[in-house]
C-alpha positions, -999 to 999 in steps of 0.1 A, spaced: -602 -705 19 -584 -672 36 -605 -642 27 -592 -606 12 -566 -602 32 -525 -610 31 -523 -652 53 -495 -653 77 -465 -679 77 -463 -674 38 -448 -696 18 -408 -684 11 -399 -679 -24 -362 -676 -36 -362 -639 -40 -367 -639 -4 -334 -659 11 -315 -629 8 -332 -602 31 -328 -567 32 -325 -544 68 -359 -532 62 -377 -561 56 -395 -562 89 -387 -526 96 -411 -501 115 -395 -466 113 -412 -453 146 -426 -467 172 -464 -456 169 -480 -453 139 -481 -415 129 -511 -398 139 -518 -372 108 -498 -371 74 -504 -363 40 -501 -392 20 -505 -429 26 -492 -459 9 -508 -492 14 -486 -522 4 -446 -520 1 -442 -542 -32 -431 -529 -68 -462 -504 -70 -457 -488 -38 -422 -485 -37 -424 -470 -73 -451 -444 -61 -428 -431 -26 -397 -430 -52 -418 -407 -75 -429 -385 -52 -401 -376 -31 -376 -377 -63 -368 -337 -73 -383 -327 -43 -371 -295 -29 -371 -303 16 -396 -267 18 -421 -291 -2 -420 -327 7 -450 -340 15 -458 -364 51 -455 -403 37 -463 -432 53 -462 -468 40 -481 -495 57 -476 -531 48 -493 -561 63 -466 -583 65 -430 -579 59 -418 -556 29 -423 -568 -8 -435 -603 6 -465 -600 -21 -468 -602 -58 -433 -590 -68 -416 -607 -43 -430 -638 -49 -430 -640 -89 -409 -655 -121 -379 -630 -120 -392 -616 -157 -392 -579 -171 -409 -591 -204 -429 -572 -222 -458 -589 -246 -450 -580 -278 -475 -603 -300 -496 -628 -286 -510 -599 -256 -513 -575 -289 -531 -598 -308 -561 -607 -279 -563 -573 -269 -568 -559 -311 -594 -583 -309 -608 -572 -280 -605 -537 -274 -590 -525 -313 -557 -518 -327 -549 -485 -319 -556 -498 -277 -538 -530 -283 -504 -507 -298 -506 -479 -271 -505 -509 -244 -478 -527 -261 -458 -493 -261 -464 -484 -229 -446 -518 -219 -418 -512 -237 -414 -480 -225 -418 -495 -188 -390 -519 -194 -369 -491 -210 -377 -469 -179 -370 -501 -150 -332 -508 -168 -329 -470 -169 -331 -462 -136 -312 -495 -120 -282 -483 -141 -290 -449 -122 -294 -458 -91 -268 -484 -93 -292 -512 -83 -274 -546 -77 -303 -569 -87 -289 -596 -110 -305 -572 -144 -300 -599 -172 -304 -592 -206 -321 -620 -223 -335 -635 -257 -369 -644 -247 -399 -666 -265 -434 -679 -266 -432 -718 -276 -459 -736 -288 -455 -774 -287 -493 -785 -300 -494 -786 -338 -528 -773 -339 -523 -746 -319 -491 -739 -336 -511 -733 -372 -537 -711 -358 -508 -687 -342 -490 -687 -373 -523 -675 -394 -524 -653 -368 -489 -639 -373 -494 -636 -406 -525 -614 -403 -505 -596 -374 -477 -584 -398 -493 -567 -427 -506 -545 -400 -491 -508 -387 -480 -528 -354 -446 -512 -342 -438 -538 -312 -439 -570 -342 -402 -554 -355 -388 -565 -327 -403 -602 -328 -389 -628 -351 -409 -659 -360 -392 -697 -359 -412 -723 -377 -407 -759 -371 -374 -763 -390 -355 -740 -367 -381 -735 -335 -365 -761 -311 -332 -755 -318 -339 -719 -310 -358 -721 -281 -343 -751 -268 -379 -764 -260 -382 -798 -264 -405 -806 -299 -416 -766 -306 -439 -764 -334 -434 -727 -338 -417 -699 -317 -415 -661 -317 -384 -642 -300 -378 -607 -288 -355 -587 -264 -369 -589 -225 -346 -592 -188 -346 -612 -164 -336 -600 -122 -344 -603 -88 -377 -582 -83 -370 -582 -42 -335 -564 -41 -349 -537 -73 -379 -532 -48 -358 -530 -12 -335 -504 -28 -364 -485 -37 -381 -486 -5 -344 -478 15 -342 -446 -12 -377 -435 3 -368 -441 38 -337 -421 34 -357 -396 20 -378 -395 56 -410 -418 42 -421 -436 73 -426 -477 67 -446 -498 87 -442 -532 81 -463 -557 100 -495 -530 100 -526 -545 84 -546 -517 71 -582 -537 75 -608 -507 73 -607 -472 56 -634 -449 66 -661 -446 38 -659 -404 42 -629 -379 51 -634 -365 84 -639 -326 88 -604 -316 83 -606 -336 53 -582 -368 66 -591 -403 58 -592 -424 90 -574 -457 81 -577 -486 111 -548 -512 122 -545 -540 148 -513 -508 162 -543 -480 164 -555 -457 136 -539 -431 118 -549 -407 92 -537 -390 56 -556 -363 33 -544 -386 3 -544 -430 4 -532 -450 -23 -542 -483 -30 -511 -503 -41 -525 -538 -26 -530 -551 -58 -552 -589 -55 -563 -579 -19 -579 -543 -28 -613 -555 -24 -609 -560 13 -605 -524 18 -626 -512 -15 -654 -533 -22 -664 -517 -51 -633 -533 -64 -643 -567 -58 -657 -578 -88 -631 -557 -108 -596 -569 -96 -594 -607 -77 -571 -628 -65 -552 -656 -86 -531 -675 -68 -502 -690 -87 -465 -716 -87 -428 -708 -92 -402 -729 -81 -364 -731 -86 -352 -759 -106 -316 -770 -101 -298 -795 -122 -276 -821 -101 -255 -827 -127 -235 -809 -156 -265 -807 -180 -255 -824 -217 -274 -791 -237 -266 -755 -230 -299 -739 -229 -299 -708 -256 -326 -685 -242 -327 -669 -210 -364 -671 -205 -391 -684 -224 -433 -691 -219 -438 -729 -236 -477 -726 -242 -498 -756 -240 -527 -757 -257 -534 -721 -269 -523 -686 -265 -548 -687 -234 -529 -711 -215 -492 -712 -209 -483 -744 -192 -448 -730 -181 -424 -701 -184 -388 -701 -168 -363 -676 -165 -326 -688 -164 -302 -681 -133 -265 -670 -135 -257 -697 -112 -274 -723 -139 -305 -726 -120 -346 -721 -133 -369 -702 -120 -404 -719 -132 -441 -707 -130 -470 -724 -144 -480 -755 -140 -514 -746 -153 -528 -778 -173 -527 -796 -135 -550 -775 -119 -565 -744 -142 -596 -762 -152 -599 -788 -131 -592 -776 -97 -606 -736 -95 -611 -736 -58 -576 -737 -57 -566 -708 -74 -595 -684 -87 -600 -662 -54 -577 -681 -36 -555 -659 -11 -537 -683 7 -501 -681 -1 -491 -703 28 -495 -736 11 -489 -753 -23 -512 -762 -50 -512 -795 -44 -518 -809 -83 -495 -785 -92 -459 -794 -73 -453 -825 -86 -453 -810 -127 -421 -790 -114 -400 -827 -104 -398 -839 -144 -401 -800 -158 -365 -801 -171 -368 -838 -187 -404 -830 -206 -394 -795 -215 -354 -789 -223 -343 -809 -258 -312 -829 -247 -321 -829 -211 -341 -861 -213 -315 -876 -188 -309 -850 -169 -313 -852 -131 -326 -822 -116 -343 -810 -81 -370 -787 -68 -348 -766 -45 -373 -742 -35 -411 -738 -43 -440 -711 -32 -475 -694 -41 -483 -658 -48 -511 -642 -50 -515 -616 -85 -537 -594 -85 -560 -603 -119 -586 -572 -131 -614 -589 -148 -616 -565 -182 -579 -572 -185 -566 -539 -176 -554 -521 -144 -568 -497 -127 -551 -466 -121 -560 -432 -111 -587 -415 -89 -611 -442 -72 -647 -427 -83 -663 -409 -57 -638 -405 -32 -617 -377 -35 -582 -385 -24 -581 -420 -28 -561 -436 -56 -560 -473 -71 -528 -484 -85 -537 -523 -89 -546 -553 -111 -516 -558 -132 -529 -596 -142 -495 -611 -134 -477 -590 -157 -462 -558 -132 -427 -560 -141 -436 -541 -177 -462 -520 -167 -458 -506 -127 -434 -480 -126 -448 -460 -152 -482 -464 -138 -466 -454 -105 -452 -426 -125 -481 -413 -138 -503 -416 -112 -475 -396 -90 -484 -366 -117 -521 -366 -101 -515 -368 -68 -485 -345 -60 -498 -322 -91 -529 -327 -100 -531 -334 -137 -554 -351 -159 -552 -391 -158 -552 -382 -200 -514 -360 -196 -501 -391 -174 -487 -413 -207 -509 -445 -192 -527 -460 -210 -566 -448 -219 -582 -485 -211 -561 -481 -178 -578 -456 -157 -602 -464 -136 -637 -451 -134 -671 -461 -123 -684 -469 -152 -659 -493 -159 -667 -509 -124 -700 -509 -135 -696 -521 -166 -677 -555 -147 -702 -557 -127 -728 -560 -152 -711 -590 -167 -703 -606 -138 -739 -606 -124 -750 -621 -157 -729 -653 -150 -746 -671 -120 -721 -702 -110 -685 -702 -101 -673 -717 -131 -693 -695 -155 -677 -663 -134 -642 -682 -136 -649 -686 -179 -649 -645 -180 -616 -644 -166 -593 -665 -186 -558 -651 -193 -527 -658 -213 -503 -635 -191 -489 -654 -164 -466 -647 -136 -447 -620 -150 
């Protein structure tokens, strides 16, 4: 299995037939020798944090930048996932009241919806051609059982002081299929979400920052950082192209942080994942009434599939879960390998349409494209943002558990506000459970040492968020 670090000859997802200029863009020759800041990794997170802190910027002030990027840009996470900007607004809320409280479980669910608000805001700003869908999306559930215990839940959930539920309407069984569109739902709750292309919204970003004279290095493995600043207080950071060094690093490498920060590697692993596109071959019999939708399984912990509906007709489709989740860990808990399939998991994606769509029972349909990513999954369930403990000038912006789209830029946002000007992680607007400490490291730790086999570590880390 490929160890901490991005595999080469990556599998090519859909969001990637369309390539910007910069995708494979090196803005000088040689790697600058000194700056002031340094990015590592050119996906959503780190093309959020150069936007943030060159935007307002008077040219007296602006800082040294420097992005480095293993491979080519955005070829991670975000390039590489379901197309979604969908914030949890019940199921998410629900497991994290139980585990962490309500007042946690609403600021989190706020902060989401605040992060979509703030993504669609400033595409319509910046004029951002990336396919920005508005969308009726759902969570499904097919399995009787499962769909009485989330209805209890529901009904618990709503005669509590839990703002994001107004905007979530539950379908019971007389009305859930037609609804959804998904093929024998037992119950179904809908609210407002997007879909889009995550790689141009990203590109545009990064060419915004390279206008703006950030320097991006694509093709520049970052594979050592120096445990201590040197004298003049830079960090040295080591590259196959030489060394160079900054007085500030962030971390925006998401799944592959530990490689660079062990102290992270119990707190934020890899989980390797499926999306294909799915395109009918023939005029499909049903129009499909949602434009994206999670159809879970078995419980709220396991969402067999999710899609998100094209313009052009097509689906894109993550999941695939109940083929390999349980059975088959090796192949996805710590996996990094995004150069080849899952293999239980590609053939689920030839019938999806048939087993999943009402009405499209007979309807042909063909895998056009299919990949793996790697999302970065943080084993207490919540990023980690903010100063990494002990180290002053290094920064973590990571472990978004499949779920970036709604919670990145703000993160990105906030954590701009420390580094450029110092504040308090509490005046960022994150989230409280978000910022990262030592004693939260510690805390993982703790409770991973106190599992001893694979599988019993795998058990700690079960999520419902997938692929988002």
């Amino acid at each position: 299995m490929a160890g901490p670090y991005p595999v080469p000859n990556a599998t090519v997802p859909y969001w990637r037939t369309e390539l910007h200029e910069l995708d494979s863009h090196r803005s000088t020759p040689e790697l600058p020798r000194k700056q002031d800041i340094v990015i590592i990794g050119a996906g959503f997170a780190g093309a959020a944090l150069s936007y943030y802190l060159l935007k307002d910027q008077l040219p007296s002030d602006k800082p040294s930048i420097t992005i480095l990027e293993a491979r080519e840009a955005c070829s991670g996470a975000t390039g590489r996932n379901g197309g979604h900007l969908r914030p949890d607004l019940f199921v998410a809320v629900a497991s994290r009241m139980q585990a962490r409280g309500l007042e946690t479980a609403n600021q989190v669910a706020l902060f989401e919806v605040a992060n979509a608000k703030a993504v669609t805001e400033l595409i319509a700003e910046e004029n951002i051609a990336c396919d920005l869908q508005p969308v009726t999306t759902a969570d499904s559930f097919v399995d009787a059982a499962e769909a009485a215990k989330i209805k209890k839940l529901w009904d618990v959930m709503s005669k509590l002081d839990c703002p994001t539920l107004k905007s979530v309407t539950c379908h019971g069984s007389l009305d859930a299929e037609r609804v959804t569109g998904v093929r024998d739902a037992k119950i179904a709750f809908t609210y407002p979400a997007h879909t889009l292309w995550p790689y141009k919204l990203v590109m545009h970003l990064l060419e915004r920052a390279v206008g703006r004279g950030v320097n991006l290095q694509t093709h520049t493995q970052v594979h050592e950082v120096s445990e201590t600043p040197d004298h003049e207080g830079y960090w040295t950071l080591a590259t196959p192209r030489g060394i160079t060094k900054a007085k500030k690093v962030i971390f925006a490498t998401n799944a592959y942080v530990g490689g660079l920060l062990p102290e992270y590697d119990e707190g934020i692993y890899a989980a390797r994942g499926t999306v294909c596109r799915v395109v009918p071959t023939s005029r499909p019999p049903a129009q499909v009434p949602l434009g994206s939708c999670a159809v879970e399984m078995k419980s709220p912990a396991s969402v067999d599939s999710y899609y998100g509906l094209r313009p052009d007709g097509s689906f894109i489709v993550g999941g695939a879960r109940s083929t390999f989740f349980y059975q088959k860990r090796d192949e996805w808990y710590r996996n990094y390998d995004d150069s080849t399939l899952i293999e239980s998991a590609a053939p689920y994606f030839d019938g999806w349409a048939a087993r999943t769509l009402a009405g499209w029972e007979e309807t042909p349909t063909e895998v056009d494209r299919i990949w793996t990513g790697i999302m970065g999954y943080s084993a207490d369930d919540a990023p980690h943002i903010g100063h990494v403990p002990s180290k002053p000038g290094l920064y973590i912006c990571a472990g978004f558990n499949g779920h970036g789209m709604p919670n990145v830029l703000l993160c990105a946002k906030g954590l701009v506000q420390m580094v450029k000007d110092g504040r308090p992680f509490s005046e960022t607007g994150v989230p409280a459970c978000y910022e990262t400490s030592a004693d939260r490291l510690r805390k993982i730790s703790q409770v991973a040492a106190a599992r001893t086999t694979s599988r019993a570590r795998a058990d700690i880390y079960l999520k419902h968020s997938y692929g988002s």
